[in-house]
C-alpha positions as CSV (number, residue, x, y, z in Angstrom):
1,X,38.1,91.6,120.4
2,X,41.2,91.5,122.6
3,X,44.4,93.2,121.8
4,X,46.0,89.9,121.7
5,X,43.3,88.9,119.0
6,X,44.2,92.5,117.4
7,X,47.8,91.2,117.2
8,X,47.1,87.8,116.1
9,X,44.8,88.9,113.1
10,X,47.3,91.8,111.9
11,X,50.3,89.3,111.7
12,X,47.9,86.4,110.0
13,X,48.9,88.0,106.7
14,X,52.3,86.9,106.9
15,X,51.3,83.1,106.9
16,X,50.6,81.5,103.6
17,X,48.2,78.7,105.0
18,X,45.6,78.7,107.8
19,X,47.1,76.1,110.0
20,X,50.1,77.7,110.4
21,X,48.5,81.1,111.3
22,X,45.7,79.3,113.7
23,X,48.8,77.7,115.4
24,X,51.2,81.3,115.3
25,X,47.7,82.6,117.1
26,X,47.9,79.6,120.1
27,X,52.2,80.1,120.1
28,X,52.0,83.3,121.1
29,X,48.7,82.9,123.5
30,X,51.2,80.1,125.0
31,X,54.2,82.9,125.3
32,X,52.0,85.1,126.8
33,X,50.5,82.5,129.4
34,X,51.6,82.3,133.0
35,X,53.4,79.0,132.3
36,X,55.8,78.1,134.5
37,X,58.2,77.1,131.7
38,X,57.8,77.7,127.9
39,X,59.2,74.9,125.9
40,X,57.7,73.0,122.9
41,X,55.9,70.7,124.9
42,X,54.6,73.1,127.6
43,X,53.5,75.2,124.5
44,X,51.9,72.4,123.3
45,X,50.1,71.2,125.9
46,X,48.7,74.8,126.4
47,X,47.3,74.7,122.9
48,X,45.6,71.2,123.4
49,X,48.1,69.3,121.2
50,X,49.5,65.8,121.8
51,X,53.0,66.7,121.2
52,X,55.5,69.7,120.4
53,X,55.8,68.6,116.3
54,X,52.7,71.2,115.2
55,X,54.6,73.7,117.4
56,X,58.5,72.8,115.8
57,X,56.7,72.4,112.1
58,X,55.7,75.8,112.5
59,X,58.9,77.3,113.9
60,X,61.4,75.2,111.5
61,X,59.6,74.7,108.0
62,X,56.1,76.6,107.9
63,X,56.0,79.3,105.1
64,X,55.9,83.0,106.7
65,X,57.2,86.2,106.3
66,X,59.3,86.9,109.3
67,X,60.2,90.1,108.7
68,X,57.0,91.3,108.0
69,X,55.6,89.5,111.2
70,X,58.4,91.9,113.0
71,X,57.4,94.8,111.3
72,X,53.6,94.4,112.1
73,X,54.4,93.4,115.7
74,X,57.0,96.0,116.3
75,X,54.2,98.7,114.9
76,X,51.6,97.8,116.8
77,X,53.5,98.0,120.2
78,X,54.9,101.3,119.5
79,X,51.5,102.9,118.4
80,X,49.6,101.4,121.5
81,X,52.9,101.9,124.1
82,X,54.5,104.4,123.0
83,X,54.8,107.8,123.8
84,X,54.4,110.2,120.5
85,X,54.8,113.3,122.5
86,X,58.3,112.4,123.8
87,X,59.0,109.6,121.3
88,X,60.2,107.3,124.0
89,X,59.5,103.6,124.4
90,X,60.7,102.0,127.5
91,X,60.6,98.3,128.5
92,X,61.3,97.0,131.8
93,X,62.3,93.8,131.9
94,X,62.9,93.4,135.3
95,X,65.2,89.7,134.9
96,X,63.4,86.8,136.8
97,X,65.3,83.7,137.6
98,X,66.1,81.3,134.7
99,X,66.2,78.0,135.3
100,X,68.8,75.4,134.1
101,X,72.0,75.5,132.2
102,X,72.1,74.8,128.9
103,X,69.1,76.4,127.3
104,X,69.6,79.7,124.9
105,X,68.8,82.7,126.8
106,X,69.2,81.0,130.7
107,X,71.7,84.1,131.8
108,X,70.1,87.0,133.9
């Protein structure tokens, strides 16, 4: 089992039906992927689907527990990245090049 798999199975708790956890497992494979951009159709089209709605369906009206997805994700990353003897957790996040204008989060 991969750690990505690992992930995917401790936050399927969190979703009240399967299809929405089966599709939270192919979102985040999808994130993770090298695509060259993320958006509901590219995420899509990664996960085999026709269209973005499965994607948006889960996103805007599927029945989860956000928080406790956070919670789950947030302690898996610190128990497998961190550092317990200093209790430091760095990320870099080194800014790539955004593309357009007008999309959330396009700033360096």
């Amino acid at each position: 089992m991969s750690a990505l798999d690992a992930v995917v199975g401790l936050i399927g708790r969190w979703f009240t039906r399967s299809e929405p956890r089966a599709r939270a497992g192919t979102y985040v494979r999808g994130l993770l992927a090298g695509l060259e951009r993320k958006n509901g159709w590219t995420l899509a089209e990664h996960a085999g689907a026709l269209s973005p709605d499965g994607m948006q369906r889960l996103l805007r009206t599927a029945d989860w527990d956000v928080e406790g997805v956070r919670d789950d994700v947030r302690g898996y990353v610190l128990d497998e990245l961190g550092d317990t003897s200093s209790g430091v957790f760095v990320v870099d996040e080194t800014g790539f090049v955004k593309k357009g204008i007008r999309s959330a989060g396009v700033a360096r």
